[in-house]
N, C-alpha and C positions, 0 to 999 in steps of 0.2 A: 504494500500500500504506500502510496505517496506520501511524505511524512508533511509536506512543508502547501497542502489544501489550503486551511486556513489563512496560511500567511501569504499566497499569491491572493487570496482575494479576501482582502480584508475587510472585516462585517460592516464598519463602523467609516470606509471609505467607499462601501459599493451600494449603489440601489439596491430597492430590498431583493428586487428581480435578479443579482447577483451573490445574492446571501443564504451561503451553503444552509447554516441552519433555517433559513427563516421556508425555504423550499421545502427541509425534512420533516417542521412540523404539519406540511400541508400533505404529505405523501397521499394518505388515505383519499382524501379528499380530489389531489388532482387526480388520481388512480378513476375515479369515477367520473371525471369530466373528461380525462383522456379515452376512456371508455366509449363517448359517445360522440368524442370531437376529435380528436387526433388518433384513434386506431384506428379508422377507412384508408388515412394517409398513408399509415406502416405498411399495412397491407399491400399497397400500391406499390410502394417503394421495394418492399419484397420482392415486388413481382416484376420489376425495372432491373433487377439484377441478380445472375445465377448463380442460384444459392440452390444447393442440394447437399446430397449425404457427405459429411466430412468436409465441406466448405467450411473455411476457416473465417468467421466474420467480428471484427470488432462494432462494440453500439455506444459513441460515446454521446455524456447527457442524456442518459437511457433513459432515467424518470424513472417509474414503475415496468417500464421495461414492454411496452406496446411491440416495438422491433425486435427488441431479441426476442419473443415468442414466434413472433412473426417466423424470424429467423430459424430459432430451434425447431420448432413444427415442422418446417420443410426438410429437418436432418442436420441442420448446421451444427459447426461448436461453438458458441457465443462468449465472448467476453464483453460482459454489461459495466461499462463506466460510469458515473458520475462523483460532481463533488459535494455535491451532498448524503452526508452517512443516512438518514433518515429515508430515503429513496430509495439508497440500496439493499436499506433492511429490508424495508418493503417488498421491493422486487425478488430477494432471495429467498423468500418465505412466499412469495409467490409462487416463484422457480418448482420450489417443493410441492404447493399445494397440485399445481399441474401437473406431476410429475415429469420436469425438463431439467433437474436440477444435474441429472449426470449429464447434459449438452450445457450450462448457462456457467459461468463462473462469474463474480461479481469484482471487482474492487473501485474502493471509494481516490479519483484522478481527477485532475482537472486538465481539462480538453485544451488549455491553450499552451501545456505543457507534459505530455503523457508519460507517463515512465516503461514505454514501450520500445523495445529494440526495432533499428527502421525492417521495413521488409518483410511483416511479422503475418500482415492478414492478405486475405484473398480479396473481401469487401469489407470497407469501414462502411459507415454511417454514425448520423448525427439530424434525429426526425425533431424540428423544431427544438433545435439543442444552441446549434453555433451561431444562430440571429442574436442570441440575447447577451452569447461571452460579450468582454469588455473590447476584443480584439479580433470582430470576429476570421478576421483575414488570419490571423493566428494559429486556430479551429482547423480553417480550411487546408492550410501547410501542415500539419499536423495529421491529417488524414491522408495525408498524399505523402506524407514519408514513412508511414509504415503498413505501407500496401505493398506486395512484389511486384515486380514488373508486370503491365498489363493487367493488374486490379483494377476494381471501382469502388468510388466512393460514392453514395447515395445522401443525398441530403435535403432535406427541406424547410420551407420557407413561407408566412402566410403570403397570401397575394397584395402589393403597397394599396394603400388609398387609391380611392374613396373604394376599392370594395372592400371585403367586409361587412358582411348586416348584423352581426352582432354588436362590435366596436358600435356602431351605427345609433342602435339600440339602447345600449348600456349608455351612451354617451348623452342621449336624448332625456332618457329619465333618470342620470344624475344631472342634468340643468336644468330638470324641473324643480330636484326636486333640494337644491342651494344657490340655485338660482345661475345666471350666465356664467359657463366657463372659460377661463385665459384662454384667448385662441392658443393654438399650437404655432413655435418659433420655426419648428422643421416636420417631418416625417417622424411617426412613433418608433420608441426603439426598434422593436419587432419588426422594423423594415429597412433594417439595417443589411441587409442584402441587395437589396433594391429592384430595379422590376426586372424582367427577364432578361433582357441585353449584359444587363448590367452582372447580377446573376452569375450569369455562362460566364461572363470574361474576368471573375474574381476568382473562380474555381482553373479558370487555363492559366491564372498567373499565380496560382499558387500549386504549381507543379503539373497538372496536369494534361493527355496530349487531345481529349478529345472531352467533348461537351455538350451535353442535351440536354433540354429543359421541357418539362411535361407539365403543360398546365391542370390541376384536378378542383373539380368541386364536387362537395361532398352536401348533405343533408342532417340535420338531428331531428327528428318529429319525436314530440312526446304530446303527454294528455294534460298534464300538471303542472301547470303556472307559477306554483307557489316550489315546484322541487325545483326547478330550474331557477329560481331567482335565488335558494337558497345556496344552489351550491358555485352560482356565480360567484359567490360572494366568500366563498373558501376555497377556492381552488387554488389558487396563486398567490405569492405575498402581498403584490399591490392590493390586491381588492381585499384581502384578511384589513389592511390597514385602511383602507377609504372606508368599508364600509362599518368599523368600531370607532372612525369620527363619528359617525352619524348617531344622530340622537334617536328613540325610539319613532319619535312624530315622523322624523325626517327616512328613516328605514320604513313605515308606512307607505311613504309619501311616492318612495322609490319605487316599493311596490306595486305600488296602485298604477304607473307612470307606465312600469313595463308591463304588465295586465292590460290596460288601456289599448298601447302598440298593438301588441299582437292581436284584442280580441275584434280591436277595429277593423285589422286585414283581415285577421285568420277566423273569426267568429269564436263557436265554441269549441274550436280543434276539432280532432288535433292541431297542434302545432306544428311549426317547422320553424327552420332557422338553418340558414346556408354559408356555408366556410368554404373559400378560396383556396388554393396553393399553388406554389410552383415546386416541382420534385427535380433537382439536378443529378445527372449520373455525368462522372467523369471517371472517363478511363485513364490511367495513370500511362 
């Protein structure tokens, strides 16, 4: 294990979206919204590169480990990263409860600095992992030096503004409900990759010789208003923190804001709710 996680990204210097613990205590929580929002994408990404029996695949910023199932399922050997300890618990008790733990091996690294010998995997990935590093050009070098020859790295990325309809959403009934928010200065973290051009040519110049990019949108429909608003609200550390400013009147108020949204389009549901991405595969 990596000894020196903590002190590349230090707690009390990084967003909280960068903060190994603030991540592990949401494990459960994202475990369930990655369930519903980011494992269509895995899957994808799975299937964007060939992976079968004894493929050797790294998954770094694994999370709860969407990919490396993905991966293991098809026969691979998975090595699941991240740096957050809380996630990897998670995942490795995961591992067990599916019975994948003799393909998954877990250790807690951080992706802009792996303690992986180069040359090591067949396919890396990194499924909405390396948008959010500090550097992400870091992530992306990183994965393309310890791939062997003729590897790929798999990686993904939400699609930039204005799409997105949940951003959309969530954004609308927090100005309902504290009123008008500071426009934005640039692009949200989370599009710190940038749109597809962009994308392909950050991944060709951080090692690699070739480059695709596959645009996917995916769907969440559910029945229950009130479970989706709850676990907006825990899945991730920003929203753990926005939404424990809020006073009870004002978590109401929230509520009520995104109830409205939807029943106005959607009636009485089901619901739905649509996620963008871009998935890049670069051969090394």
């Amino acid at each position: 294990m990596q000894k020196s996680v903590e002190e590349m990204v230090p707690s009390k210097n990084r967003p909280l979206d960068q903060q190994p613990d603030a991540w592990g205590a949401v494990a459960a929580d994202y475990h369930a919204f990655a369930g519903n929002v980011t494992r269509p994408f895995a899957e994808d990404a799975a299937d964007l590169v060939r992976i079968g029996k004894g493929t050797c695949v790294l998954d770094v910023a694994a999370g709860t480990g969407n990919f490396t199932f993905a991966a293991a399922s098809r026969g691979a050997s998975v090595l699941a990263t991240d740096f957050a300890f809380g996630m990897i618990d998670y995942l490795r008790a995961e591992s067990e409860r599916r019975g994948l733990s003799d393909r998954v091996r877990c250790d807690v690294m951080n992706g802009q600095q792996l303690d992986i010998e180069d040359e090591s995997f067949d396919v890396a990935a990194s499924i909405f992992g390396v948008l959010f590093f500090p550097d992400p050009l870091k992530g992306l070098r990183e994965l393309s030096r310890v791939l062997v020859p003729g590897g790929r790295a798999v990686v993904s990325t939400w699609a930039p503004p204005p799409r997105g309809e949940m951003g959309r959403i969530m954004g609308d009934a927090m100005a309902k409900t504290v009123g008008s928010l500071p426009k934005p200065s640039g692009p949200p973290p989370w599009a710190a990759l940038g749109d597809a051009d962009t994308f392909r040519q950050r991944l060709l110049d951080s090692g690699f010789s070739r480059v695709h990019i596959v645009e996917v949108r995916h769907v969440w429909a559910f029945d229950d208003l009130n479970v989706f608003v709850d676990l907006m609200g825990k899945c991730a550390p920003p929203a753990v923190a926005t939404f424990a400013s809020l006073t009870p009147d004002q978590r109401a108020t929230f509520r009520g804001a995104v109830a409205e949204d939807f029943m106005t389009r959607q009636g009485g549901g089901p619901y739905a709710v649509t996620h963008e991405a871009m998935i890049a595969v670069g051969t090394k």
